[in-house]
VMD Tcl script that draws the C-alpha trace (Angstrom):
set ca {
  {23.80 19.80 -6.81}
  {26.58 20.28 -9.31}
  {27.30 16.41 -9.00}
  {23.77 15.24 -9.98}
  {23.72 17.53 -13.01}
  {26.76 15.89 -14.24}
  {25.16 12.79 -13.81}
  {22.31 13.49 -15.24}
  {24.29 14.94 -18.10}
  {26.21 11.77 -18.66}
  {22.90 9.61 -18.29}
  {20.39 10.91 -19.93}
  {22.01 14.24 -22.27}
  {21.55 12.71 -25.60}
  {17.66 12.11 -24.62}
  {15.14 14.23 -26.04}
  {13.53 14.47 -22.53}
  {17.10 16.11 -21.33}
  {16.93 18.69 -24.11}
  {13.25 19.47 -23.24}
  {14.44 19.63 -19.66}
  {16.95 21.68 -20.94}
  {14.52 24.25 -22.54}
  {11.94 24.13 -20.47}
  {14.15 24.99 -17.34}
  {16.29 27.37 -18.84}
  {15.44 30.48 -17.77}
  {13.99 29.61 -14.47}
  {14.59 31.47 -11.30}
  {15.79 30.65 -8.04}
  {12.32 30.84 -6.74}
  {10.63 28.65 -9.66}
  {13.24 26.01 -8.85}
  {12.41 25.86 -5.21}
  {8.53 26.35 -6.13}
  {8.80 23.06 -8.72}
  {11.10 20.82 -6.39}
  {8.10 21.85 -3.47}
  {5.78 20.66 -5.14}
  {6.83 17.38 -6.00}
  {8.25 16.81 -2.21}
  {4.10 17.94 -1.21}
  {3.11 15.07 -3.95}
  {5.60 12.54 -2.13}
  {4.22 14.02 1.55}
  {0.39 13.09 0.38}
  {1.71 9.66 -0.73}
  {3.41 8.74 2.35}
  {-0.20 10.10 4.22}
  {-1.72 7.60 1.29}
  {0.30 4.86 3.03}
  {-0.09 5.77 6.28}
  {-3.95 5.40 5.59}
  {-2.89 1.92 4.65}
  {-4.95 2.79 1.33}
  {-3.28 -0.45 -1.47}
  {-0.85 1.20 -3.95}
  {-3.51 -0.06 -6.74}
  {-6.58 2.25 -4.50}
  {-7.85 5.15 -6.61}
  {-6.31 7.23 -4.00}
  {-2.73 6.15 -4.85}
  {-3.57 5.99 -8.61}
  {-4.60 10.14 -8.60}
  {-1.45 10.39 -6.90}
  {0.76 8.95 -9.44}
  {-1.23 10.60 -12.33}
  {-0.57 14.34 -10.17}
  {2.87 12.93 -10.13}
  {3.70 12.64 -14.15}
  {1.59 15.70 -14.58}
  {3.95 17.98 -11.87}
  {6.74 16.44 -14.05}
  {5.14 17.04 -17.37}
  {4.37 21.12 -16.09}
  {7.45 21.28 -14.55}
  {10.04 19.53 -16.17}
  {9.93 17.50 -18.82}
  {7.27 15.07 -20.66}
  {6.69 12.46 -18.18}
  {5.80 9.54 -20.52}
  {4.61 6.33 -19.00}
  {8.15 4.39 -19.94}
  {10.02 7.37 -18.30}
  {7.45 6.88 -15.26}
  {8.40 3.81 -14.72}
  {11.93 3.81 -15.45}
  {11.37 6.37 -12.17}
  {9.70 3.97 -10.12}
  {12.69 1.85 -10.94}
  {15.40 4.48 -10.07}
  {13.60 5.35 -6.73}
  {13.83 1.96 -5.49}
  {17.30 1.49 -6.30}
  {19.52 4.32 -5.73}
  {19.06 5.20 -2.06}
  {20.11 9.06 -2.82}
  {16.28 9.05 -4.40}
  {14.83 6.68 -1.83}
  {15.83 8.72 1.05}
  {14.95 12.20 0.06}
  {11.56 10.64 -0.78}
  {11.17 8.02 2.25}
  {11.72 11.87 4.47}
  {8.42 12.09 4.74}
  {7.43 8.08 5.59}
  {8.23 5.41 3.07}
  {6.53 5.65 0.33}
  {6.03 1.73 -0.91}
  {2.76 2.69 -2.95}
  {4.49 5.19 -5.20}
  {7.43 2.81 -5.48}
  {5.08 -0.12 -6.74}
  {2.29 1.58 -8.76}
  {5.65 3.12 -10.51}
  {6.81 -0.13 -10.58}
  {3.35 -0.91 -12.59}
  {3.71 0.60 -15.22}
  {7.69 -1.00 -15.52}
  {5.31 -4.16 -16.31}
  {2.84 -3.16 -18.32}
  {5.50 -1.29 -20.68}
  {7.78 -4.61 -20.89}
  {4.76 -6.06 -21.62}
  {3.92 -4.09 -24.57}
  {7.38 -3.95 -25.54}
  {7.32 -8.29 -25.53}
  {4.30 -8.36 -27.61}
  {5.62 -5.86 -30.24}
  {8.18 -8.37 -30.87}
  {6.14 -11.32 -31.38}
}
mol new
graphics top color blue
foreach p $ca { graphics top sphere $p radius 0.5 }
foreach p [lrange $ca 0 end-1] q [lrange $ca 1 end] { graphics top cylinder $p $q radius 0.2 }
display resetview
């Protein structure tokens, strides 16, 4: 655990989501930890039961899931902003630590491309404000 902390230090410690992180986690206790990091495993459970119920990653099903997602994060953790979302989506695709703790309970493709989603509707926006 030590060893993502440090990375997550050296990525992201001069964000103002790491400070809030920071603050917001401060003083929690063994038991709030495990209650947070639950929940979000139960939120990756229901989407790999999404899948398995072949729902489409764009079905209103998947959707509430992603939105229960940001919102665990948000309570929990930090502000879960749509850019920060998606730079998520991103990071659970590509670094197999993330990928495999998730893909425990069944892959999980829908989370991984609604995520993905909003990765392209944020470059999007981003294209357009320089135009």
């Amino acid at each position: 655990m030590k060893n993502y902390e440090t990375e997550a230090r050296s990525r992201w410690g001069n964000t103002d989501a790491y400070r809030e992180h920071e603050q917001k986690t401060k003083n929690y206790t063994k038991e709030k930890w495990s209650e947070a990091n639950d929940g979000m495993m139960a939120i990756f459970a229901k989407f790999a039961a999404c899948k398995a119920s072949s729902a489409s990653a764009d079905s209103a099903k998947a959707q509430m899931l992603v939105t229960k997602l940001q919102a665990h994060i948000t309570e929990n953790y930090y502000t879960c902003t749509d850019e920060i979302l998606a730079g998520l989506g991103k990071m659970y695709i590509a670094d197999e630590r993330f990928k495999k703790n998730i893909d425990k309970y069944g892959e999980v493709p829908s989370l991984h491309l609604r995520l993905l989603r909003f990765t392209a509707e944020n470059e999007h926006k981003q294209i357009q404000s320089l135009s």
